[in-house]
N, C-alpha and C positions, 0 to 999 in steps of 0.2 A: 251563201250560195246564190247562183245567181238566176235570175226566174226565165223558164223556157217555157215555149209552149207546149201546152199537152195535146198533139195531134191524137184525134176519134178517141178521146179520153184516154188514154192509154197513159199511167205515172212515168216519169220523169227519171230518167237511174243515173244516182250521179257516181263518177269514179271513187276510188278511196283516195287518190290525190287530191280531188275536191275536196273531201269531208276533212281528210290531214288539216289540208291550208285552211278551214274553221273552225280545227280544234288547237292552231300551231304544232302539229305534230308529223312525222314524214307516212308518208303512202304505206312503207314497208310495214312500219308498226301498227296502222290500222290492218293492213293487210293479215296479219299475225294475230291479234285480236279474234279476229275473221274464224280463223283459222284453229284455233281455240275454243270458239265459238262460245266468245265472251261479247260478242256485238252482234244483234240482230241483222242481216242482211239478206240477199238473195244472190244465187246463182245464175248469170246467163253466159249460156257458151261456154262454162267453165271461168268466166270472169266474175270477180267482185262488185257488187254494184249494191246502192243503198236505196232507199225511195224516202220520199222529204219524212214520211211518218215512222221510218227505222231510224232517219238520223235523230229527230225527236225523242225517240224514245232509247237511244243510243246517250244523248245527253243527261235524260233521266240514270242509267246506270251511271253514268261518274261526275253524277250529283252530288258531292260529299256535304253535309249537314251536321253542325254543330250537335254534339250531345247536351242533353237536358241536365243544367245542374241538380245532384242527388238532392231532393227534399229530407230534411233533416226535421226529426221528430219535436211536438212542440214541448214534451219533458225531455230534459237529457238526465242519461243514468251517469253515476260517478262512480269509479273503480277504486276502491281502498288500497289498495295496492297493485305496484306494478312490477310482475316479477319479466324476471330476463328470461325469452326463450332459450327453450334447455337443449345445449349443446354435446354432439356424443364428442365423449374423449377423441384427442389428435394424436394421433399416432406419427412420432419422426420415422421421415424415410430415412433411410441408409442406404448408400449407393454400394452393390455389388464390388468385390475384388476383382482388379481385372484377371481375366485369362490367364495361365500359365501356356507359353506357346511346347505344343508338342515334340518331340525328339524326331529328327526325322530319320525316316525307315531306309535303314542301309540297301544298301541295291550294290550290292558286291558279288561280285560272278562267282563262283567257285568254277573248280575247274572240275571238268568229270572224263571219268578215265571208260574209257568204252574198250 
């Protein structure tokens, strides 16, 4: 990001295009984020806008950190047997017969005598 001045102290708001281009990512998708309201920002004017301490803390959420390997106990216990998880019966499918097509329904006038 790149450093402006803070005119009468007032912070600094940078686009979502800015923050994209230092995360490699496009405007839209910060924007969405946004929108979600899975990334801390503010509103002005109905625009998107970040301050240097949301993008901050913006990088803290997609921090991703290795998990701690499982500490493993200093006895280990041994299982005398290992039986096979118990499975319910399988039932074969059978595929339905098809359809028999219906007869179709005579439409034969008869004649009528008035």
């Amino acid at each position: 990001m790149t450093t402006r001045n803070e005119p009468d102290g007032l912070p600094v708001l940078y686009t979502p295009e800015e923050v994209a281009a230092r995360l490699g990512r496009s405007g839209w998708w910060v924007r969405e984020q946004c929108r979600r309201n899975r990334f801390p920002h503010t509103r002005a004017a109905g625009a998107v806008r970040f301050t240097r301490q949301q993008f901050e803390e913006l990088l803290q959420i997609l921090e991703r950190r290795p998990e701690p390997a499982p500490q493993t106990p200093s006895t280990s216990v041994r299982r005398t047997s290992k039986k096979s998880p118990t499975r319910a019966p399988v039932t074969q499918l059978r595929a339905r017969p098809p359809r028999t097509p219906k007869p179709a329904a005579s439409n034969d006038v008869t004649k009528r005598t008035a």
